[in-house]
C-alpha positions in Angstrom: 129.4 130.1 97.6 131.8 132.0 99.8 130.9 131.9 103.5 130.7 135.4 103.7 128.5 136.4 100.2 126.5 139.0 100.7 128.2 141.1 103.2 129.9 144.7 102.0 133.0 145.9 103.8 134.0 149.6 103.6 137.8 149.5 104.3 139.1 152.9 105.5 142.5 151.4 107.0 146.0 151.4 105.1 149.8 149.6 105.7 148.9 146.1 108.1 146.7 145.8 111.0 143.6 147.1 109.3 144.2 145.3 105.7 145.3 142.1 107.2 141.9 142.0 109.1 140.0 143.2 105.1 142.2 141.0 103.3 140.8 137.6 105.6 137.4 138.7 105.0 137.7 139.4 101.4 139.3 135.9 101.2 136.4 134.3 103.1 133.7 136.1 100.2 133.3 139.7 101.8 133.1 142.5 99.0 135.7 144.3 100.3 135.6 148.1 98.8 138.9 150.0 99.7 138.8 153.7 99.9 142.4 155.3 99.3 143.4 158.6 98.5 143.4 159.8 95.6 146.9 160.2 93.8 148.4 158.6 96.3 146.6 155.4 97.3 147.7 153.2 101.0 151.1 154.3 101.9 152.6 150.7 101.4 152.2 151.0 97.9 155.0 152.9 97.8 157.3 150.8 100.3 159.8 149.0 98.4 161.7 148.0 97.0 160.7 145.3 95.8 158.1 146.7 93.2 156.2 144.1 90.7 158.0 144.8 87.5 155.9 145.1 84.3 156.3 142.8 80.7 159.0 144.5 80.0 160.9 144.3 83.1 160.1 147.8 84.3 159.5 148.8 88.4 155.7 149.4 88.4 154.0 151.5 91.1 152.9 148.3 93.0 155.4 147.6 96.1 155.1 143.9 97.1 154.3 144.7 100.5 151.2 146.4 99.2 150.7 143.0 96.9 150.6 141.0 100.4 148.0 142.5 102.3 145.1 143.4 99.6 144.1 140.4 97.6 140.6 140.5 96.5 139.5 144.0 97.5 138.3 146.8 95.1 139.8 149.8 95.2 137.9 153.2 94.5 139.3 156.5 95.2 137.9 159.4 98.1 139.2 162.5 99.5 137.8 162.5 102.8 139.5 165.3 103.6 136.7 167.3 101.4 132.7 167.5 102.8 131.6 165.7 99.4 134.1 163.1 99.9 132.8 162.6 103.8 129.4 162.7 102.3 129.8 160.5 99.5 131.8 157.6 102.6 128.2 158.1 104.8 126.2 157.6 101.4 128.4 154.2 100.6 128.2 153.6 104.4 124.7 153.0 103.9 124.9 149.7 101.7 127.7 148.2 103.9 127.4 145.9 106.7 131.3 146.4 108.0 133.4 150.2 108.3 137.2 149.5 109.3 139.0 152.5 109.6 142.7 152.6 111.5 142.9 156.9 111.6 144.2 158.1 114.7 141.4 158.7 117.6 139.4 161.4 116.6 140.4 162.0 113.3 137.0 159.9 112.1 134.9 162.8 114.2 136.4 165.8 112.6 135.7 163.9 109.2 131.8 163.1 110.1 132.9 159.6 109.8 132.8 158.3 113.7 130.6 155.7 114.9 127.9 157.7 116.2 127.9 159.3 112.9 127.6 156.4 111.1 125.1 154.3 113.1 122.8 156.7 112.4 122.4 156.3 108.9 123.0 152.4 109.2 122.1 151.2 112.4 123.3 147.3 111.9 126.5 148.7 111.1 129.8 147.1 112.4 132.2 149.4 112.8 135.7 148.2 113.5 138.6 151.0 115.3 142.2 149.7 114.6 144.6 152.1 116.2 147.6 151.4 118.4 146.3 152.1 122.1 142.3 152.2 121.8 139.6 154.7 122.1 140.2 155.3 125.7 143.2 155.3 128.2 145.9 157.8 128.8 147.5 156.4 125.6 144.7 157.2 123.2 146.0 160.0 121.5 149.3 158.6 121.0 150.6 157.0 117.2 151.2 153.7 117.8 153.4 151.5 115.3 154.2 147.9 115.6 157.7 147.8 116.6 157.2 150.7 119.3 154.4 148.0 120.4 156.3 145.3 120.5 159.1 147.7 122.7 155.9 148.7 125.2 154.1 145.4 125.4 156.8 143.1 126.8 157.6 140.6 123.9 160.8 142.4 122.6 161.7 142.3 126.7 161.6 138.1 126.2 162.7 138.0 122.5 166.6 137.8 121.8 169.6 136.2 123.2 170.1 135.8 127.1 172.1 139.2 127.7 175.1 136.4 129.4 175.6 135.4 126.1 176.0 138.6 124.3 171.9 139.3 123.6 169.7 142.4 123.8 165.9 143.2 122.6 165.0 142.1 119.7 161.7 142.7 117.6 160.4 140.1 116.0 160.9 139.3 111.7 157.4 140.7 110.6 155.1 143.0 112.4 153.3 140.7 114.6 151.3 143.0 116.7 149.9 144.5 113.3 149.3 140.9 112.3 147.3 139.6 115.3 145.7 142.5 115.8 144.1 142.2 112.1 143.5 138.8 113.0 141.4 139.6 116.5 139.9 142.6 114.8 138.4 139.7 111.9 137.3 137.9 114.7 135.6 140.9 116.5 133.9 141.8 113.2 132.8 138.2 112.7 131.1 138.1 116.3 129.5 141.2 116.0 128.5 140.7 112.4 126.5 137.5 114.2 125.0 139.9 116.5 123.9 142.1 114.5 121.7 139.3 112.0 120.1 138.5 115.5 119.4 141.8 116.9 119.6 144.0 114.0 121.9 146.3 116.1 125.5 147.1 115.2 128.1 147.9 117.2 131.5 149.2 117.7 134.4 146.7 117.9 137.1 148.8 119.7 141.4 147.0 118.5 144.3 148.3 119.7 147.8 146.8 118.9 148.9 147.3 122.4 146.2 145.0 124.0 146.5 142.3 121.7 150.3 142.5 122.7 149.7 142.2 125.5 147.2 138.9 124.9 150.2 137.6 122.9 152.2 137.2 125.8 150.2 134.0 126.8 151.6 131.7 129.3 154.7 134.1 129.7 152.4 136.7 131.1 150.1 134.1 132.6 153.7 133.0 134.3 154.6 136.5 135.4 151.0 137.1 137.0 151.3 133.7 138.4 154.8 133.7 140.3 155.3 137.4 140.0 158.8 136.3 138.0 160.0 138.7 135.4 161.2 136.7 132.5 164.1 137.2 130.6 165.1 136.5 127.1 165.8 132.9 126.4 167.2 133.2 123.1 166.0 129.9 121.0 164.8 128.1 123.9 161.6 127.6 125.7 161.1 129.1 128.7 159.1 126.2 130.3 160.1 123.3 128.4 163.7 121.3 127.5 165.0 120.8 125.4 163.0 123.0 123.4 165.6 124.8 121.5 168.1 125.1 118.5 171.1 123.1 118.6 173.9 123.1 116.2 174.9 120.0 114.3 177.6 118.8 112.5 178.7 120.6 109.5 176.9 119.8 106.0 178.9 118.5 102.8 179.9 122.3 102.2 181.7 122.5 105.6 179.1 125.5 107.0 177.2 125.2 110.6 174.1 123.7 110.2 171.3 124.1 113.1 168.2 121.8 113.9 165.0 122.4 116.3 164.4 120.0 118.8 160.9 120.7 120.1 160.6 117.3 122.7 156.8 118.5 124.6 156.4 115.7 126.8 158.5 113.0 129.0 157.9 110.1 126.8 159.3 112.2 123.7 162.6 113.1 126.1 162.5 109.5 126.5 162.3 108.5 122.3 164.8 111.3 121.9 167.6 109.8 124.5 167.3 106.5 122.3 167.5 107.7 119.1 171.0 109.8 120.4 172.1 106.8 121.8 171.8 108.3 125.4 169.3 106.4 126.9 170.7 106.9 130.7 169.4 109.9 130.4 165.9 109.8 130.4 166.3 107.9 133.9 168.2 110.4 135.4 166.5 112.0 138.3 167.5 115.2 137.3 165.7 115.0 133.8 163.3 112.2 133.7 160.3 114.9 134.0 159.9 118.5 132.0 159.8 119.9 135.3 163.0 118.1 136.7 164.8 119.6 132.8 163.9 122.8 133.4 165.6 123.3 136.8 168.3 121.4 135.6 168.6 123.3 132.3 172.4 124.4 133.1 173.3 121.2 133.3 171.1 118.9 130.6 171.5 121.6 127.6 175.7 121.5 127.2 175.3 117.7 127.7 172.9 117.6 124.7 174.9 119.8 122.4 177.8 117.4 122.6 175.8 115.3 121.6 173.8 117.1 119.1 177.3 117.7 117.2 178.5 114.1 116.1 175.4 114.3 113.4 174.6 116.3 110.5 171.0 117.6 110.1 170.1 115.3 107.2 171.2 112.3 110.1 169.3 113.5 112.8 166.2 114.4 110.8 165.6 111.1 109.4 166.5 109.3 113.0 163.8 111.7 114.9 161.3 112.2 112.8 161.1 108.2 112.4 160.8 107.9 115.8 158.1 110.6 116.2 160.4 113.4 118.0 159.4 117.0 117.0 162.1 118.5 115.0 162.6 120.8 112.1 165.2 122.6 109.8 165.5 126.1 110.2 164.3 127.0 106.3 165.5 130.1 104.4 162.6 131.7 102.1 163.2 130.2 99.5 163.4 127.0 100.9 160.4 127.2 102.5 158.7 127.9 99.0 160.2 125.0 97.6 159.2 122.8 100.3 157.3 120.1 99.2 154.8 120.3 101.9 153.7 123.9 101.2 153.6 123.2 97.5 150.8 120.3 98.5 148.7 122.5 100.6 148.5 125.6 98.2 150.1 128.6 99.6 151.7 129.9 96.5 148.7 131.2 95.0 148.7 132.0 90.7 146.9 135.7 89.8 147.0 137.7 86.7 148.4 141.2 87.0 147.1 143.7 84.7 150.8 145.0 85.0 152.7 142.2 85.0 150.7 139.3 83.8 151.6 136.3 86.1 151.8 137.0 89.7 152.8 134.6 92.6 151.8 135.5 96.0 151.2 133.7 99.2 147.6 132.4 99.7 145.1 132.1 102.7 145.8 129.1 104.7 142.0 128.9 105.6 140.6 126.1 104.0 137.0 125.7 104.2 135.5 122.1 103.1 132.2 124.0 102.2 132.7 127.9 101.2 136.5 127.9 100.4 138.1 131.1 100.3 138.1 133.3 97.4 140.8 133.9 94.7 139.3 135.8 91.8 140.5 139.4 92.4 143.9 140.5 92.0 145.3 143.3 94.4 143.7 146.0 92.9 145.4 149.4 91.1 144.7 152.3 92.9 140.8 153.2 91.8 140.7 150.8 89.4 137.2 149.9 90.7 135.7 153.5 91.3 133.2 153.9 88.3 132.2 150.3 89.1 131.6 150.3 92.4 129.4 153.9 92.7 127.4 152.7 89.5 126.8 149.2 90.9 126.3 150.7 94.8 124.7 153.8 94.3 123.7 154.2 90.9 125.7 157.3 90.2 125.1 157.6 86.5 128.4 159.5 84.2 127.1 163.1 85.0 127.6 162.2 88.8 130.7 160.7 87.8 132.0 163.6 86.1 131.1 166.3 88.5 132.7 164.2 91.5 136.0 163.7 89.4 136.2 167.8 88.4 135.8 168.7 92.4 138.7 166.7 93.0 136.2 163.8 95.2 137.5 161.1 93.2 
């Protein structure tokens, strides 16, 4: 068994935050139905290239970012935009224990989709808002997309090079504040899904990217409502610990720069870190023996340390600090990080079938459960593929239903 058999999810969200947060609890047993429009489907279907090519080499309709975020979901097809659609939502809405919808605020209301609307017909409903500011505040109204988030919420304010050495903003690789939002609306959902099997009594779990940007900011904004410092960006360093950083090394065999993390977290590792770069004087040094001492002395401790950091190649430093228990790490291309050894042991290239393309690699959950391990049976789904099916098995709409819905343009 999956841990969570047994309960329905009725996924009105498309592009990240709201199928990031489906696509866990699909992977942890959820029967995840997603409701797209018809024709058109979630918008990242279309966002490539890259698109999964068919047998015969050809660009299919499936971008890859769609492939990421909707592993074991079914998809059926609804215009909401038409009454029977709405009323055919509420009627589904009725045998499912989750809604997750990410439309703007208000948009759900004018649909006869909100969550008064639908806690009347299923009380024990959880009903999940993903939207970029939340249902109330002077923001509400507003659109609000991951990198404008990650402008408003601080983090592209601490991200980048120190403006001294040539830095500005920067937003981070993926969209993180979609990302962990998903992640904190799957935990919100979770919670209330336990209240709910206690109480019998749903409830409305309100996400907004903003706030959990916000959250992300952890000891940075816990150090800015502490000392009422504005931090700056520190590039590839910490901004509480050193050396906590990227340093370049000596060249590899083909003459390039080469870079390697040090990430020392404690004293005695500063300590195991001077002896393994032959340095040893300078873990006794007043002005770096403690974390506290190397971060005021920063200025002077990192130029001494990239020297140093220079006479080795990455391959030579690697082998020296990870043997004596120093945290450090290559900084891994893609493809080098699929290749990796490690992540080969642990699983996260998952093997699917496509309809389309026959075999399909994609990156797997990294939850592993000892009991109720995730789920890997269903393939990210075609757009409607799983229409007929799911109002036969759900409602027990029977092929006259089926046609009428599919000749008023519902389906």
């Amino acid at each position: 068994m999956n841990a969570l058999d047994g309960i329905r999810v009725l996924d009105l969200s498309r592009v990240l935050a709201g199928p990031w947060c489906t696509q866990t609890l699909a992977d942890l047993g959820a029967d995840v139905i997603k409701v797209e429009r018809p024709g058109t489907g979630d918008d990242t279907r279309t966002w490539g290239p890259p698109f999964l090519r068919d047998r015969d080499g050809r660009d299919t309709a499936e971008a890859a970012y769609y492939l990421g975020t909707n592993r074991n979901k079914r998809s059926i097809t609804c215009d909401i935009a038409k009454p029977e659609g709405q009323a055919l939502v509420r009627e589904l809405a009725a045998h499912c224990d989750v809604f997750v919808e990410n439309y703007k605020v208000g948009d759900m209301a004018r649909y006869g989709l909100d969550y008064a609307t639908i806690r009347a017909v299923n009380p024990r409903m959880v009903y999940c808002s993903v939207t970029g500011f939340g249902q109330t505040g002077p923001y509400r109204e507003r659109a609000g997309y991951d990198y404008a988030v990650q402008g408003m919420g601080g983090l592209m304010s601490i991200t980048g090079e120190r403006d001294d050495l040539g830095g500005g903003p920067q937003k981070v690789g993926v969209a993180v504040a979609d990302l962990f939002t998903g992640m904190y609306a799957t935990v919100g959902i979770l919670a209330a899904l336990r209240h709910a099997e206690r109480t019998g009594e749903g409830q409305h779990v309100d996400m907004a990217l903003l706030d959990t940007q916000v959250a992300m900011l952890a000891n940075l904004g816990a150090n800015y409502l502490v000392n009422g410092q504005v931090p700056g960006r520190a590039g590839n360093a910490h901004q509480n610990i050193v050396p906590y950083q990227v340093f370049e090394v000596a060249p590899g065999p083909d003459g390039a720069k080469d870079h390697l993390i040090i990430a020392v977290g404690n004293d005695s590792q500063f300590v195991k870190f001077c002896q393994v770069a032959g340095q040893p004087e300078l873990a006794s040094d007043a002005r770096f023996a403690k974390n506290q001492d190397r971060v005021r002395h920063r200025a002077v401790l990192v130029p001494l340390l990239e020297g140093i950091m220079k006479t080795r190649t990455k391959r030579d430093w690697l082998a020296a600090l990870e043997a004596a228990k120093v945290p450090c790490g290559a900084i891994n291309n893609l493809a080098e990080v699929f290749a990796d050894p490690h992540v080969r042991e642990r699983g996260m290239v998952q093997d699917w079938d496509h309809p389309l393309a026959g075999p399909l690699r994609l990156v797997a959950s990294p939850l592993k459960l000892s009991g109720t391990p995730v789920r890997a049976d269903r393939v990210p789904p075609l757009l409607g593929e799983h229409t007929d099916e799911v109002l036969q098995e759900v409602l027990g709409c029977g092929a006259d239903r089926l046609k009428a819905l599919r000749a008023q343009g519902v389906v």
